[in-house]
N, CA, C and O atoms as a Tinker XYZ file with bonds, in Angstrom:
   304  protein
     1  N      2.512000   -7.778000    4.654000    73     2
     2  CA     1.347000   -8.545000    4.291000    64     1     3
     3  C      0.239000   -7.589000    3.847000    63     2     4     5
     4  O     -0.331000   -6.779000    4.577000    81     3
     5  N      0.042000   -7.772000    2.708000    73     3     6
     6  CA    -1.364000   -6.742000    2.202000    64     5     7
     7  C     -2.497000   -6.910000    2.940000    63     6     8     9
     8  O     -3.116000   -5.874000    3.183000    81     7
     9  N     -3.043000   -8.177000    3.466000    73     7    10
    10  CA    -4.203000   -7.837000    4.200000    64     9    11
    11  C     -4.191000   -7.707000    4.885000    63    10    12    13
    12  O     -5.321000   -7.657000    5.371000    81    11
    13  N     -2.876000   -7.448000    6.003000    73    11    14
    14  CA    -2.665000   -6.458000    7.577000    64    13    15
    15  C     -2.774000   -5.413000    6.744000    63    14    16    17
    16  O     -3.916000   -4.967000    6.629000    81    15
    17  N     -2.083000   -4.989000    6.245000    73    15    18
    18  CA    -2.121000   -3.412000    5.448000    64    17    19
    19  C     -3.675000   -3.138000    5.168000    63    18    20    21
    20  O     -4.127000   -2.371000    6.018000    81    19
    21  N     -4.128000   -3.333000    4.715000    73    19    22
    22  CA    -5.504000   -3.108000    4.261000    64    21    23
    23  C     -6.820000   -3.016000    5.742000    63    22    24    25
    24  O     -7.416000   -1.985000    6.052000    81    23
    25  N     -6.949000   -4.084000    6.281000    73    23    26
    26  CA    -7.080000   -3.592000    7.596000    64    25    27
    27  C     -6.424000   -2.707000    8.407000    63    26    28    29
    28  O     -7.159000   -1.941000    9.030000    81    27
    29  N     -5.266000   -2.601000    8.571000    73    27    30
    30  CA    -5.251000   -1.675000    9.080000    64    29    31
    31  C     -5.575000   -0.181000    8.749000    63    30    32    33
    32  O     -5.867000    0.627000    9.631000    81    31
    33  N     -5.507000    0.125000    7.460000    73    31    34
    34  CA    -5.845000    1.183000    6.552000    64    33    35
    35  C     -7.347000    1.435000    6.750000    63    34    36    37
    36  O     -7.840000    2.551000    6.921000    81    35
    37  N     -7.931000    0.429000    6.715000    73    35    38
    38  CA    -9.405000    0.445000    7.182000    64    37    39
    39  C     -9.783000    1.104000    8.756000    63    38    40    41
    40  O    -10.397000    2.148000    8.980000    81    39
    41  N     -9.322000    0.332000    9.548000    73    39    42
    42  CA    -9.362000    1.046000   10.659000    64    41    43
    43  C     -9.142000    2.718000   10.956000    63    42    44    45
    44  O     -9.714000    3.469000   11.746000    81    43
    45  N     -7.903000    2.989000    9.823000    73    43    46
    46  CA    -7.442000    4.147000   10.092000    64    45    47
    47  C     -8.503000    5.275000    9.493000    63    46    48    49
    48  O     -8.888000    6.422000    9.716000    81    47
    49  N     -8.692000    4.274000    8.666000    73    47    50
    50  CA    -9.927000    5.105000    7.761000    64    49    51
    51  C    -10.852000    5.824000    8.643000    63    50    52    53
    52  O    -10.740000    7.044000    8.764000    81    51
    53  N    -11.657000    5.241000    9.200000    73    51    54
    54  CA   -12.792000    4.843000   10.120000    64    53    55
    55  C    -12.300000    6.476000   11.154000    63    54    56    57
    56  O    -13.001000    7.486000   11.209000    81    55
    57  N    -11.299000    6.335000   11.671000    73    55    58
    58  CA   -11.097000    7.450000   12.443000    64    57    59
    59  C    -10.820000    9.202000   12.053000    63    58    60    61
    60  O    -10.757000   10.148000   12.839000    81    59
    61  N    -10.678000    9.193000   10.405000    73    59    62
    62  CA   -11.056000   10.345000    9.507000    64    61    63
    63  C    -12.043000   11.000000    9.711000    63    62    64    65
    64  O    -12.637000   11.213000    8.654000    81    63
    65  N    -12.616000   11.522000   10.744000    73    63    66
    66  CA   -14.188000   12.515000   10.518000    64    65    67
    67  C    -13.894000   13.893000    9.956000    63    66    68    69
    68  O    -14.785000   14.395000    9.271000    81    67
    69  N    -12.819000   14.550000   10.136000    73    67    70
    70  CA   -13.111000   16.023000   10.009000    64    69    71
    71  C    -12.678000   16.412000    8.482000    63    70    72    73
    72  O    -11.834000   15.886000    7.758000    81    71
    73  N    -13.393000   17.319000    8.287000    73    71    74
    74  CA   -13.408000   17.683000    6.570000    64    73    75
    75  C    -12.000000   18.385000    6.324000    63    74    76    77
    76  O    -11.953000   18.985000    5.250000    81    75
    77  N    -10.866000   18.435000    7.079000    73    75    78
    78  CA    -9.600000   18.629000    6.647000    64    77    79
    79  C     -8.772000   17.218000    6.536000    63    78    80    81
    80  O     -7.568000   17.039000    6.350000    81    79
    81  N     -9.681000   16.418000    6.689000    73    79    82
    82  CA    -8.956000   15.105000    6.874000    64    81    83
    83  C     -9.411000   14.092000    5.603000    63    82    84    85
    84  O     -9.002000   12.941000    5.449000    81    83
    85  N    -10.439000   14.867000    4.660000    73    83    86
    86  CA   -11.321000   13.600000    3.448000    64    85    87
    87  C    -10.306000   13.285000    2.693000    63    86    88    89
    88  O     -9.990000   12.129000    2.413000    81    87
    89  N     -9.508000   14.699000    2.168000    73    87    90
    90  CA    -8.554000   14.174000    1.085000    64    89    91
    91  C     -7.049000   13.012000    1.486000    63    90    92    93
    92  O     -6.280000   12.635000    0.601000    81    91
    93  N     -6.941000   12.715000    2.584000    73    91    94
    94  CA    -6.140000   12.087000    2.928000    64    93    95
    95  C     -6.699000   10.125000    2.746000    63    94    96    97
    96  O     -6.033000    9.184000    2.314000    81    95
    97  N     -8.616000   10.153000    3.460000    73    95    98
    98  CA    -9.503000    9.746000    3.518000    64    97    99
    99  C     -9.060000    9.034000    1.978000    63    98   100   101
   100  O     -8.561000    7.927000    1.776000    81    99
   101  N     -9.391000    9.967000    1.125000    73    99   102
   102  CA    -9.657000    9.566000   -0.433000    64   101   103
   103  C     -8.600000    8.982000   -0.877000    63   102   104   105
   104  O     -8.844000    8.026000   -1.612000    81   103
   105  N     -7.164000    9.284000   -0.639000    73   103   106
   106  CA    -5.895000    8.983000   -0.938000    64   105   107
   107  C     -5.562000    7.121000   -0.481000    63   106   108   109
   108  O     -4.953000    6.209000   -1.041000    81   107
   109  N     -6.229000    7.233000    0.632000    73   107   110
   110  CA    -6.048000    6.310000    1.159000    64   109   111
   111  C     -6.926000    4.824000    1.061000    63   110   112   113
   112  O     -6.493000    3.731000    1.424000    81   111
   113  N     -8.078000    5.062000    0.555000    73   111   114
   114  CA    -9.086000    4.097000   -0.220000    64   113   115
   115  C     -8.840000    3.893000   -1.919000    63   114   116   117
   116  O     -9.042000    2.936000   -2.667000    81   115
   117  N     -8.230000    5.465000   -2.170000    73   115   118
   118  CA    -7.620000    4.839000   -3.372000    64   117   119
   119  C     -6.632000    3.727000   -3.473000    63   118   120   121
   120  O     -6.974000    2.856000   -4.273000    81   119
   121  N     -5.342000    3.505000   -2.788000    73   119   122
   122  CA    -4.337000    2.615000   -1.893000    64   121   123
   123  C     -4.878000    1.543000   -1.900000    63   122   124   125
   124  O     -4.435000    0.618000   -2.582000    81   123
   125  N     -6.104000    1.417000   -1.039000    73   123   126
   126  CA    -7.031000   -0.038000   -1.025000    64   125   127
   127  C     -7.605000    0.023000   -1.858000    63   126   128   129
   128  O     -8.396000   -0.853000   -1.508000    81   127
   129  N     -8.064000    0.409000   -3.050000    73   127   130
   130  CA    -8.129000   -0.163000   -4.294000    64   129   131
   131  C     -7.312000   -0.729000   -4.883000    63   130   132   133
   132  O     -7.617000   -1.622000   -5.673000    81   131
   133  N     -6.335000   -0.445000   -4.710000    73   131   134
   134  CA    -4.598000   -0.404000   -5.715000    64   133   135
   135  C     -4.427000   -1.776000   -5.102000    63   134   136   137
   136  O     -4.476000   -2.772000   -5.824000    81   135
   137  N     -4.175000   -1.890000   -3.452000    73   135   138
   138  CA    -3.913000   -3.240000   -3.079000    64   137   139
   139  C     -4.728000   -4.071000   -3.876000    63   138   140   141
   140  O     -4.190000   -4.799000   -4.710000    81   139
   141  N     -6.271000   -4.059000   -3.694000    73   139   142
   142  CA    -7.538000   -4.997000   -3.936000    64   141   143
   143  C     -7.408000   -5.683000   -5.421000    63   142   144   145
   144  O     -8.238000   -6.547000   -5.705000    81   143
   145  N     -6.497000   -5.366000   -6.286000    73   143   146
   146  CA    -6.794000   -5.099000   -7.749000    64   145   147
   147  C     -5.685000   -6.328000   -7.863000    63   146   148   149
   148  O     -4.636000   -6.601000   -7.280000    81   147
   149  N     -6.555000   -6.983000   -9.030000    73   147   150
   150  CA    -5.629000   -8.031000  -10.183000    64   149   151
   151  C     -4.304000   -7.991000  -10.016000    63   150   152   153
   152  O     -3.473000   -8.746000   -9.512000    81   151
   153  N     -4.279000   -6.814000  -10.614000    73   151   154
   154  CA    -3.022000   -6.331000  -11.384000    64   153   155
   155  C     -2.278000   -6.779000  -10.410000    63   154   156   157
   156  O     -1.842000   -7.928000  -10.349000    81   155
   157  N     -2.000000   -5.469000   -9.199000    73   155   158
   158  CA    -1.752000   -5.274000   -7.948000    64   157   159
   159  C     -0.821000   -6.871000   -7.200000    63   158   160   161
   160  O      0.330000   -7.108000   -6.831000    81   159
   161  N     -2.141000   -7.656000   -7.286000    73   159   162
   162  CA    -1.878000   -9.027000   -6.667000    64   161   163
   163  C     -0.746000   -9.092000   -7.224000    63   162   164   165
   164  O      0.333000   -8.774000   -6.725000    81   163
   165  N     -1.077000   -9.770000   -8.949000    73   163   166
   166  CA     0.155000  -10.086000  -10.527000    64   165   167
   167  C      1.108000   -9.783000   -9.691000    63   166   168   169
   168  O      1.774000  -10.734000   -9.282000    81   167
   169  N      1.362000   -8.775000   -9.330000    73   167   170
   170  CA     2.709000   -7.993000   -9.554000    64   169   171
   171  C      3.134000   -8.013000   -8.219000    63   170   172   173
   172  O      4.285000   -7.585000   -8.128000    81   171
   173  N      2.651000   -8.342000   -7.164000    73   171   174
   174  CA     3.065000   -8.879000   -5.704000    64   173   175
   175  C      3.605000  -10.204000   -5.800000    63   174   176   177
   176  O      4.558000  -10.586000   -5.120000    81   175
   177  N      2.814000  -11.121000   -6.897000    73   175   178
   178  CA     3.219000  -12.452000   -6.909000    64   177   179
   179  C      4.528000  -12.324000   -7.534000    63   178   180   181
   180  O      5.519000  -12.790000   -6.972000    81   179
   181  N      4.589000  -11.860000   -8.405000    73   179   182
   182  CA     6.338000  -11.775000   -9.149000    64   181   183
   183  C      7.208000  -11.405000   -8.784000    63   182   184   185
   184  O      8.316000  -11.888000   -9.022000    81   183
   185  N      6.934000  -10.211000   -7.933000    73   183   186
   186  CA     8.085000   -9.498000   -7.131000    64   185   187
   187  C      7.871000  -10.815000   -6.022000    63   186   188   189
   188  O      8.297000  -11.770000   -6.672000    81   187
   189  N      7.552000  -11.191000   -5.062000    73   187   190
   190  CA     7.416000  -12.025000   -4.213000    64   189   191
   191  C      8.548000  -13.658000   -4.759000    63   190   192   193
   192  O      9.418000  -14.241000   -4.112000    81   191
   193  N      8.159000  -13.854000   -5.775000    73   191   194
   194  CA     8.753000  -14.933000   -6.801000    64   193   195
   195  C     10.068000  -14.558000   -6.988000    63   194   196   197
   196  O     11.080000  -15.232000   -6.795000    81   195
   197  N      9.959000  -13.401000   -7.389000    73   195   198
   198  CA    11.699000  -12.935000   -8.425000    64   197   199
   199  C     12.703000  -13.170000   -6.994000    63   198   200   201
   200  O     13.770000  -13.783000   -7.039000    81   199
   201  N     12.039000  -12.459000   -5.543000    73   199   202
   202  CA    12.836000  -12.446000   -4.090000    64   201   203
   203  C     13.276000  -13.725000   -3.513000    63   202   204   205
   204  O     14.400000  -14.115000   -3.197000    81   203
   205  N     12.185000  -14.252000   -3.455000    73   203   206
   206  CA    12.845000  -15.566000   -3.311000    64   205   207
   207  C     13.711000  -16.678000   -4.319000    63   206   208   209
   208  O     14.399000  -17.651000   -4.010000    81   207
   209  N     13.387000  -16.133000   -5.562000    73   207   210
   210  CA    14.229000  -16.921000   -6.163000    64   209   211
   211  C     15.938000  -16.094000   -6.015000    63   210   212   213
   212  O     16.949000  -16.795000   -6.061000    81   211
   213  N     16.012000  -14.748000   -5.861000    73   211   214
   214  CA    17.409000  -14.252000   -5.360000    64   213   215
   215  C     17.434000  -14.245000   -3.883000    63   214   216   217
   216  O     18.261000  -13.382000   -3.589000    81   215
   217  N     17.114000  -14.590000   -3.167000    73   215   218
   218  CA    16.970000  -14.243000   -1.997000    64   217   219
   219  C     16.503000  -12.780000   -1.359000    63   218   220   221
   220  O     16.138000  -11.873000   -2.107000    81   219
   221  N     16.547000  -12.618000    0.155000    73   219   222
   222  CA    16.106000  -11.478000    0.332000    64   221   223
   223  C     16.968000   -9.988000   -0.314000    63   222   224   225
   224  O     18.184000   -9.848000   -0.445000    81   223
   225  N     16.150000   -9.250000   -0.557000    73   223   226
   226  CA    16.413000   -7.834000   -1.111000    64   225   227
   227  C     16.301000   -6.697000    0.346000    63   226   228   229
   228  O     15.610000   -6.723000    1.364000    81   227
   229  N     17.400000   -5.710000   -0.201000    73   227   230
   230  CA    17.280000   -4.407000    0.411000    64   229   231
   231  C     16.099000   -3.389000   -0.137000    63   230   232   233
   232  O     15.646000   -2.389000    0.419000    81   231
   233  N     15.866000   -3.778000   -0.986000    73   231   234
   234  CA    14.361000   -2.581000   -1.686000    64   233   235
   235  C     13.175000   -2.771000   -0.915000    63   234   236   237
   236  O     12.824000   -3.827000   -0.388000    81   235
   237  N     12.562000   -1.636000   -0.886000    73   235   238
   238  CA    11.387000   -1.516000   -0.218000    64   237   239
   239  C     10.598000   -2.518000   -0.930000    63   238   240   241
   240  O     10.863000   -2.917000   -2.064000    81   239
   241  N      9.232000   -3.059000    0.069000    73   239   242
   242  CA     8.313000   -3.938000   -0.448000    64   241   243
   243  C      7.788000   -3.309000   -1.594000    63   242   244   245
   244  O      8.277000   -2.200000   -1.814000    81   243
   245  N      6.912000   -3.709000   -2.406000    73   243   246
   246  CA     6.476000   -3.317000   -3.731000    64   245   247
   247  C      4.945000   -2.210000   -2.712000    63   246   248   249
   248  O      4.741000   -1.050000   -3.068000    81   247
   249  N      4.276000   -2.716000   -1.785000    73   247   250
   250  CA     3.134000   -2.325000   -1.353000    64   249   251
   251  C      3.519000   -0.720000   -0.700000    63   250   252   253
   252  O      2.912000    0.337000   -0.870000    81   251
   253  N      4.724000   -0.995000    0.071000    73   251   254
   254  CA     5.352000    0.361000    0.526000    64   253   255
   255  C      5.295000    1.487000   -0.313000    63   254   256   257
   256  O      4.800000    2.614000   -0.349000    81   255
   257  N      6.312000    0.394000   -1.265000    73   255   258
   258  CA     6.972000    1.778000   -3.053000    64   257   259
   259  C      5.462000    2.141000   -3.186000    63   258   260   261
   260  O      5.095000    3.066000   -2.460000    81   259
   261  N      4.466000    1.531000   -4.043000    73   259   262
   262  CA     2.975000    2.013000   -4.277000    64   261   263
   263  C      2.249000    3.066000   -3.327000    63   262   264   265
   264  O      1.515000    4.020000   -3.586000    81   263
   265  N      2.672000    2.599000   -2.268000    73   263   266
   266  CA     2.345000    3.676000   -1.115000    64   265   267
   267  C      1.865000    4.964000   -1.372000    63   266   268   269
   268  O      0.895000    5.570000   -1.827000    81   267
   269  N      3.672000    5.207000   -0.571000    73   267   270
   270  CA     4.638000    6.169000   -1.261000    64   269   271
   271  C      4.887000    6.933000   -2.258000    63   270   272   273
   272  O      5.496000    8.003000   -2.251000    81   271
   273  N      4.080000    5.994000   -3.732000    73   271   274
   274  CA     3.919000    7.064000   -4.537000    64   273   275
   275  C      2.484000    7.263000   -4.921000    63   274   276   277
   276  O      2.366000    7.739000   -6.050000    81   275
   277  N      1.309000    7.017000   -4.260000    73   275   278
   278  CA     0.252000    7.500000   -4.374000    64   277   279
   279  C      0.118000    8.473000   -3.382000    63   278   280   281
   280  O     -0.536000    9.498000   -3.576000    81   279
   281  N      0.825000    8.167000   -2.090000    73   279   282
   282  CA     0.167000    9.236000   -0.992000    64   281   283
   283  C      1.630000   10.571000   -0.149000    63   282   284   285
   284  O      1.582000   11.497000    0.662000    81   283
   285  N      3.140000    9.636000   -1.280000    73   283   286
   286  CA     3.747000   10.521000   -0.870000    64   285   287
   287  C      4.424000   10.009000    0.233000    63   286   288   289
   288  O      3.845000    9.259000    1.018000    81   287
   289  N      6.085000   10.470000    0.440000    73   287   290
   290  CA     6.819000    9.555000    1.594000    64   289   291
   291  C      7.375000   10.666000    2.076000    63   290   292   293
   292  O      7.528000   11.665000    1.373000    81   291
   293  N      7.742000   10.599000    3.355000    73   291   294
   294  CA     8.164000   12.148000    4.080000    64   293   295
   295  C      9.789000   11.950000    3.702000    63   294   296   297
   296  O     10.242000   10.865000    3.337000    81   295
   297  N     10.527000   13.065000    3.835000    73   295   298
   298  CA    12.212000   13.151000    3.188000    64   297   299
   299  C     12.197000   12.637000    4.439000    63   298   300   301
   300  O     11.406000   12.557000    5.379000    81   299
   301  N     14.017000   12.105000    4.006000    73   299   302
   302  CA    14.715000   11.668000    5.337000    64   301   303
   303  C     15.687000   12.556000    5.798000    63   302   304
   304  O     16.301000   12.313000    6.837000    81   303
């Protein structure tokens, strides 16, 4: 759900004080922009649409993938 995600991102935010920690800070409000945005939505609604019209999928959520490639996903 994007707006658990987003709150919670917020919260996490909030606990960022130290100046080795802004650029993560920045990475991460960028993210909540990305959620917040038109587009963003568009393209939650379709992927959301396309899933249920095949049923559930093994692929990561679309909000995850975006993540992941703004802030980077650790190897497995």
């Amino acid at each position: 759900d994007t707006d658990r995600a987003l709150v919670l991102l917020e919260e996490y935010c909030k606990k960022l004080r130290k100046p080795e920690e802004q650029q993560l800070k920045k990475a991460i409000r960028k993210v909540m922009g990305i959620f917040k945005s038109s587009l963003f939505q568009a393209l939650l609604d379709n992927f959301t649409k396309k899933t249920d019209k095949h049923g559930t999928t093994s692929h990561p959520s679309l909000s995850a993938a975006l993540g992941c490639d703004v802030l980077g996903c650790p190897k497995d």
